[in-house]
C-alpha positions in Angstrom: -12.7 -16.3 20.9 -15.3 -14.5 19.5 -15.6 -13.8 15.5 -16.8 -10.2 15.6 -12.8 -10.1 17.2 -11.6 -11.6 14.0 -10.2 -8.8 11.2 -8.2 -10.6 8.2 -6.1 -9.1 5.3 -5.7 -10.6 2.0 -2.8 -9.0 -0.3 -2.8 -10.5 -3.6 0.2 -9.7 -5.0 2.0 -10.3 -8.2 4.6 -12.9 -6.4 3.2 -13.7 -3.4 -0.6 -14.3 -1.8 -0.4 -13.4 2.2 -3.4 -13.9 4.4 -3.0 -12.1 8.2 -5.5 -12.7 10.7 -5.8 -10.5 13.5 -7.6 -10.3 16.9 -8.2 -7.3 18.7 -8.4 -8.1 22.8 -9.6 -5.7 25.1 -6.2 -3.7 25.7 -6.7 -2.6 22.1 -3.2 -4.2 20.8 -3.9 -5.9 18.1 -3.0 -9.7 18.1 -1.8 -10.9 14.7 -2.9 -14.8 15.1 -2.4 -16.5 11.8 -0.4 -16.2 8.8 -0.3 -18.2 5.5 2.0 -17.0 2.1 1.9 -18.8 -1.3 3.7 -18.3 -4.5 1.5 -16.7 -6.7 1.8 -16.7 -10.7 -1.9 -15.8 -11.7 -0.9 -11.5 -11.7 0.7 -9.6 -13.7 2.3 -6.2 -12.5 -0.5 -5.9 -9.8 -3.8 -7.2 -12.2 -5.3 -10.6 -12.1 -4.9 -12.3 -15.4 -5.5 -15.7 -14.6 -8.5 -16.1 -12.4 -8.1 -20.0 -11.8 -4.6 -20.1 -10.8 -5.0 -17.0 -8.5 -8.5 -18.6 -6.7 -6.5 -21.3 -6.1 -3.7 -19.9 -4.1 -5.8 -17.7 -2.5 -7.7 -20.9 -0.9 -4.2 -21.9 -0.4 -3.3 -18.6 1.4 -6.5 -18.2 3.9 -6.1 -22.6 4.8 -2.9 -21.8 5.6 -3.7 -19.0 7.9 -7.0 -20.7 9.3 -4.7 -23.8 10.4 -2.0 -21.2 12.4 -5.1 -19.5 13.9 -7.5 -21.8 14.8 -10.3 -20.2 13.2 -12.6 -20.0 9.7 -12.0 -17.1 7.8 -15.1 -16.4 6.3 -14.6 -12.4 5.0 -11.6 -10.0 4.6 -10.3 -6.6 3.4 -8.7 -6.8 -0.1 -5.6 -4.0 -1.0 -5.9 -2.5 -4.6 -2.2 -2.2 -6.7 -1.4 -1.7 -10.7 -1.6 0.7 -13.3 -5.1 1.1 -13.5 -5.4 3.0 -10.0 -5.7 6.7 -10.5 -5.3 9.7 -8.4 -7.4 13.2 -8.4 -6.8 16.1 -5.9 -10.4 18.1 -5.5 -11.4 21.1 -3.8 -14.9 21.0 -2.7 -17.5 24.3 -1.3 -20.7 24.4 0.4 -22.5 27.5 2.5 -23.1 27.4 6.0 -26.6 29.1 6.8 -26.3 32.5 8.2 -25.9 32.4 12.3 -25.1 28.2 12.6 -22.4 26.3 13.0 -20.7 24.0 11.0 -22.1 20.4 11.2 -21.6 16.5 10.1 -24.2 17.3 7.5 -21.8 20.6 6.0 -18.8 18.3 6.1 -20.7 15.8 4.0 -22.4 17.9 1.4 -18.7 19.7 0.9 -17.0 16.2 0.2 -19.5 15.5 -1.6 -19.1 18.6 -3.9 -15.2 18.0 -4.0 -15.8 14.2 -5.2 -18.2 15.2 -8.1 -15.1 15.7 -10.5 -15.6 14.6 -14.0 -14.4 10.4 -14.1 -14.5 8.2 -16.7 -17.5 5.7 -16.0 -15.5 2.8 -15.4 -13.7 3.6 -12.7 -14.7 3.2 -9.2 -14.3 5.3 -6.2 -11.7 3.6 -3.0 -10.9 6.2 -0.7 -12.1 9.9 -0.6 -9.3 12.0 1.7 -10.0 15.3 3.2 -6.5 17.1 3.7 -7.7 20.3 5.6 -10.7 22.5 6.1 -11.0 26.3 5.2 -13.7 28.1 7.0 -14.3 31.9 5.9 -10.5 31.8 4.2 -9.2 30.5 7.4 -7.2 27.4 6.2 -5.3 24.6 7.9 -8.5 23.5 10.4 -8.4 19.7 10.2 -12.1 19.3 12.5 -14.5 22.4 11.3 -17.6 21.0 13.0 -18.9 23.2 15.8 -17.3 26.4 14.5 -19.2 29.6 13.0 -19.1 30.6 9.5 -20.9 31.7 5.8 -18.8 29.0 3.6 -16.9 25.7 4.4 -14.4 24.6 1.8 -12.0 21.4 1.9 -9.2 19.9 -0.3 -9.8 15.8 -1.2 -7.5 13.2 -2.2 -9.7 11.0 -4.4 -8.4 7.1 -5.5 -10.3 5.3 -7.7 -9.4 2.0 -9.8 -11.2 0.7 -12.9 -13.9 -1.7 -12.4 -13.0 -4.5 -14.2 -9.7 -5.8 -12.5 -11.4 -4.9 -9.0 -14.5 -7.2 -10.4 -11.7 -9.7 -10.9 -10.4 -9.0 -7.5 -13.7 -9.5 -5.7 -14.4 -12.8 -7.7 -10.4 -14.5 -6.9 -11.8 -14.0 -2.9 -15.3 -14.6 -3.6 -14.9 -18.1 -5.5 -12.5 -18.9 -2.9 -15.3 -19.0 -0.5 -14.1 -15.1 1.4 -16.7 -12.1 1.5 -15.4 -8.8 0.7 -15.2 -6.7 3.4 -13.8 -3.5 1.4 -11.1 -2.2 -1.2 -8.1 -0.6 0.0 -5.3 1.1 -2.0 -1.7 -0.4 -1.2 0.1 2.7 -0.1 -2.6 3.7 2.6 -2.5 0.2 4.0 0.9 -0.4 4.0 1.8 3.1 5.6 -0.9 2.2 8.3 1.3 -1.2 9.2 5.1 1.4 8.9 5.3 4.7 9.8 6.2 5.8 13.2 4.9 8.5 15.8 7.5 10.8 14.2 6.9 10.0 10.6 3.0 10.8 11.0 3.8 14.4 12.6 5.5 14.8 9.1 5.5 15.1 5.6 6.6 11.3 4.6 7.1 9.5 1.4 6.5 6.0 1.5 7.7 3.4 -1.3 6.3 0.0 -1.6 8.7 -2.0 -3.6 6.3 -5.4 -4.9 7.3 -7.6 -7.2 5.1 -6.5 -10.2 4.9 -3.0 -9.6 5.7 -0.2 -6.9 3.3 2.1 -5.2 3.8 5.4 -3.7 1.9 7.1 -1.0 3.0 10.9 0.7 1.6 11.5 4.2 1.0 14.4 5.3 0.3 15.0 9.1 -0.8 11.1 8.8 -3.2 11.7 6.0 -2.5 10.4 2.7 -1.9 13.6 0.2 -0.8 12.1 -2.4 -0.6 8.1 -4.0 0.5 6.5 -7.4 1.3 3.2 -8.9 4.5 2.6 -10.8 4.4 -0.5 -13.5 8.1 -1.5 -11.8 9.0 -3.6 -9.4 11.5 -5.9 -8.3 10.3 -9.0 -11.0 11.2 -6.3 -13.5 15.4 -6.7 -11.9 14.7 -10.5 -12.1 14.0 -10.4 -15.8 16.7 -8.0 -16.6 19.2 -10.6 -15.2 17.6 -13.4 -16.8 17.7 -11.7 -20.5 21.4 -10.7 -19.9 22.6 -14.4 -18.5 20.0 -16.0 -21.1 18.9 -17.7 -17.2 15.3 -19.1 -16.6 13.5 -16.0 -14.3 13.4 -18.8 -11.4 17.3 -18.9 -11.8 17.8 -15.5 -12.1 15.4 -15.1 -9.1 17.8 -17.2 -7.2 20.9 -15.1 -8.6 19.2 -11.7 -7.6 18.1 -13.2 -4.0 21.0 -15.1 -2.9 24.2 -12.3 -4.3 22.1 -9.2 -5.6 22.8 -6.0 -4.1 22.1 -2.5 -5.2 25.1 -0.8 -5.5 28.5 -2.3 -7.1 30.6 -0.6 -4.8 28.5 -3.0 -2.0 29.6 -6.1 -4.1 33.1 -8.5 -3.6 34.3 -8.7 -7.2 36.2 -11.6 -6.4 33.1 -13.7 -5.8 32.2 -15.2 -9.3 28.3 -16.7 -9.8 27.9 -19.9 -12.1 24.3 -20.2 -13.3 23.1 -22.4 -15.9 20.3 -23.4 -18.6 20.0 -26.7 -20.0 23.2 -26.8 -22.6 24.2 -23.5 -21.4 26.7 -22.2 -18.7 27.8 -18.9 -18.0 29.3 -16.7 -15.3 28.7 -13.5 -13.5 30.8 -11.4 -10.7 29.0 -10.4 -8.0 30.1 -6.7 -9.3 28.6 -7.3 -12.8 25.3 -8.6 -11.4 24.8 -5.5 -9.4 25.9 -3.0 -12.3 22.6 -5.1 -14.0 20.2 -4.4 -10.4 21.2 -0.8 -10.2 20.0 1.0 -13.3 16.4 -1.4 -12.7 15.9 0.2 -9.2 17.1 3.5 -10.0 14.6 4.1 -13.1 12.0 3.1 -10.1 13.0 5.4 -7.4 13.1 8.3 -10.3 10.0 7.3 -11.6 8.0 7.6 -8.0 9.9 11.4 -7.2 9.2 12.7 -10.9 5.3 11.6 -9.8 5.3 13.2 -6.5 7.1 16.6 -7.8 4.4 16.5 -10.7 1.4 16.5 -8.1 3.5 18.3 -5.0 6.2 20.6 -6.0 9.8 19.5 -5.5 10.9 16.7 -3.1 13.9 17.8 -1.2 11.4 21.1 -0.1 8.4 19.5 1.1 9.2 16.0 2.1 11.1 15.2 5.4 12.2 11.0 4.9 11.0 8.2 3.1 10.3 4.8 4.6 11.0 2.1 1.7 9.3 -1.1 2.2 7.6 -4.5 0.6 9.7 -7.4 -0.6 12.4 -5.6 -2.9 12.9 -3.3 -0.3 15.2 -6.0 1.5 18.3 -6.0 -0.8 21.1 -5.0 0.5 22.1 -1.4 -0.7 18.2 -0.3 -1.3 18.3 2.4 1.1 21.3 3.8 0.4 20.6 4.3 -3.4 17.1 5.4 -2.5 18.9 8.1 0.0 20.9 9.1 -3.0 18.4 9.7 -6.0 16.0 11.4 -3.4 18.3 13.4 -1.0 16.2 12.8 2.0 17.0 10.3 4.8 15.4 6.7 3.6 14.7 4.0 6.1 13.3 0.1 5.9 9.5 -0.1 7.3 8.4 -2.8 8.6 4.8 -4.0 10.6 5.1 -3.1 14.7 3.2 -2.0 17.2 1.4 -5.4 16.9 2.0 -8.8 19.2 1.2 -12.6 18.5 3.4 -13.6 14.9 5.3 -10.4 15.5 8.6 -12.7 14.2 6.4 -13.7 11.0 4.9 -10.6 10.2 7.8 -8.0 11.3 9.4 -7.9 7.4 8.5 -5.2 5.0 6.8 -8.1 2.9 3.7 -8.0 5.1 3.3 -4.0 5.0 0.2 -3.9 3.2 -1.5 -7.1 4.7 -0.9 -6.1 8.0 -2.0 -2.9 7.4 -5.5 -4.1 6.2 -6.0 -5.8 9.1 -5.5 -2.6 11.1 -7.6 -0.4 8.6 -10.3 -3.6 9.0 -10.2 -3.0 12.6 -10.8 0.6 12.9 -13.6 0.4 9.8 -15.2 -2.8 11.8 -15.3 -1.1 15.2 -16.5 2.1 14.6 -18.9 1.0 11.2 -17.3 4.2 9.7 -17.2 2.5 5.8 -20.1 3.8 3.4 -20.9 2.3 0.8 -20.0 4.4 -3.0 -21.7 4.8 -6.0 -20.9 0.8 -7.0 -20.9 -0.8 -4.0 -17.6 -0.6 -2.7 -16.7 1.2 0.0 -15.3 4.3 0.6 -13.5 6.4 3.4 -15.9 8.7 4.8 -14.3 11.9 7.0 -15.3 9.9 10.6 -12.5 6.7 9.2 -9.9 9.9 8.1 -9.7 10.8 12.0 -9.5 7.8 12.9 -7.1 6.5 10.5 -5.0 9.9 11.4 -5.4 9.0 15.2 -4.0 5.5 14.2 -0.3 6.7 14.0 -0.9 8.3 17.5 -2.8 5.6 19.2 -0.9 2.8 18.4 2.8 3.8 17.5 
């Protein structure tokens, strides 16, 4: 088995640490190999705030995986949630000298000009997204190189984070004995691991339900257009139950897990829950508990379309489904009140196209880390990943393509 085969993602979440490891054979399928998932406690909503618990569990996470694999892990790619990831849409220009065509060095130099957008200095550049060329006014051209003009324009999706929770990022891997392969927002990983051959023709909301917070990516034609991070998620339904019932969060965890659903008209109101604290007892219907879930997720879902229609116009015009996925995405009753505060047809994403674990990592949970394993493996087989201003890494137009031919090739 050779180690230049060997991609891994590492999602450190807010409630759970998941390692993935993944081989790429000569067919070109990738092979998810190993798989290790611990609790994690050291996050809140997305940020590392405890840096010793975290390092822990993500040595934890990676000997886990290492033992189902067979093999050391020695560096992986790293996704990027919370509140401190922001969003900018650019629009970049650059002349063409008279009588040649357009080349690699155009497309660069009018990125470049679309990413010099005024940022405060702590943040740090992830991802830089052409959406589509215009050449001479001529819009819509998605590869200008090779074709004759005076001036070359393009529209960008810029993501950057601040610097200090991805310095704290780097370090929970680094200390843990894992090399840094690159920073990738959640949305654009977990949409790599969930959308379909249809979905990537289309213009595609996708909702990543965590446990601390929620991000939200649109795709356009299999380009990410648009991506934000809302401070929700499903923890947030957890603690709501657990102040109403007075409950310890790990007993209102269980509550929410084992009877939750989204909608009350999904619930048996015969089926009374006991739960308890130490000297304290109470009761719950299974009807009550999800009149508590309901207003939680819906103040999500609203939250994500008032962020799209901010940035994108209105929903139910532009947008042709959403695919809901990551660990809250599994309660019953999800979709259905997703399908209702959006008006568009919703459906559950999970990882495919992929063979080894497939029973392990088929669940919406592992969205995003099997989606840096297949963003690792187009970066780490075509060396497309340049390094930015701080050294991180961002998406040059080359990875774009190929990140756009991902949905085709592999789905």
């Amino acid at each position: 088995m050779s180690s230049e085969r060997i991609i891994v993602g590492l999602d450190i979440g807010t409630t759970e640490i998941r390692t993935v490891i993944g081989e790429v054979p000569g067919d070109g399928v990738l092979d998810i190999i190993g798989e290790g998932s611990v609790p994690s406690d050291g996050l809140r909503k997305g940020v590392v705030v405890n840096l010793e618990r975290t390092i822990e569990s993500v040595r934890q996470s990676i000997a886990a995986a290492e033992r189902v694999a067979g093999v050391q892990v020695e560096s992986a790619w790293l996704a990027v949630a919370g509140s401190h990831v922001q969003a900018f849409s650019s629009h970049g220009m650059a002349a063409i000298r008279r009588g040649q065509e357009v080349t690699k060095a155009d497309l660069d130099r009018t990125i470049e000009n679309a990413r010099a957008i005024p940022m405060e200095s702590h943040m740090e550049v992830l991802h830089v997204l052409p959406q589509e060329y215009v050449v001479d006014g001529n819009d819509g051209i998605k590869d200008p190189i090779g074709m004759s003009g005076v001036r070359l324009e393009v529209d960008v999706h810029v993501v950057a984070a601040s610097e200090g929770p991805l310095a704290n990022l780097r370090r929970c891997a680094e200390d843990a004995g894992i090399q840094v392969d690159g920073l990738v927002v959640q949305s654009l990983a977990s949409g790599l691991a969930v959308l379909n051959e249809a979905e990537r023709d289309l213009t595609t909301v996708l909702i990543d339900v965590g446990g601390g917070t929620t991000d939200v990516g649109v795709f356009k034609r299999g380009v990410l257009a648009h991506s934000a991070v809302i401070p929700l998620g499903g923890d947030h339904v957890t603690q709501d139950i657990s102040q109403l019932l007075r409950i310890p969060p790990d007993e209102a965890d269980r509550v929410k897990i084992g009877h939750g659903v989204a909608l009350p008209d999904m619930a048996d109101r015969e089926v009374v829950l006991e739960v308890s604290n130490p000297g304290y007892k109470a009761t719950i219907s299974a009807f009550e508990l999800a009149q508590v879930i309901k207003p939680r997720l819906m103040e999500i879902f609203d939250l994500a379309k008032q962020s799209i229609e901010t940035h994108l116009g209105a929903v139910e015009l532009g947008v042709s489904n959403v695919v809901l996925t990551g660990g809250a995405s599994t309660m019953p009753g999800v979709d259905r009140l997703a399908a209702d505060r959006f008006r568009l047809p919703v459906r559950i994403g999970a990882p495919h196209g992929v063979s080894g674990l497939t029973d392990v990592v088929s669940k919406p949970s592992h969205a995003t880390s099997v989606g840096l394993v297949r963003y690792g493996m187009l970066q780490g087989e075509h060396g497309s990943a340049q390094p930015n201003d701080r050294g991180g890494r961002a998406t040059t137009p080359e990875a774009l393509k190929r990140i756009r031919n991902l949905f085709k090739d592999f789905f």
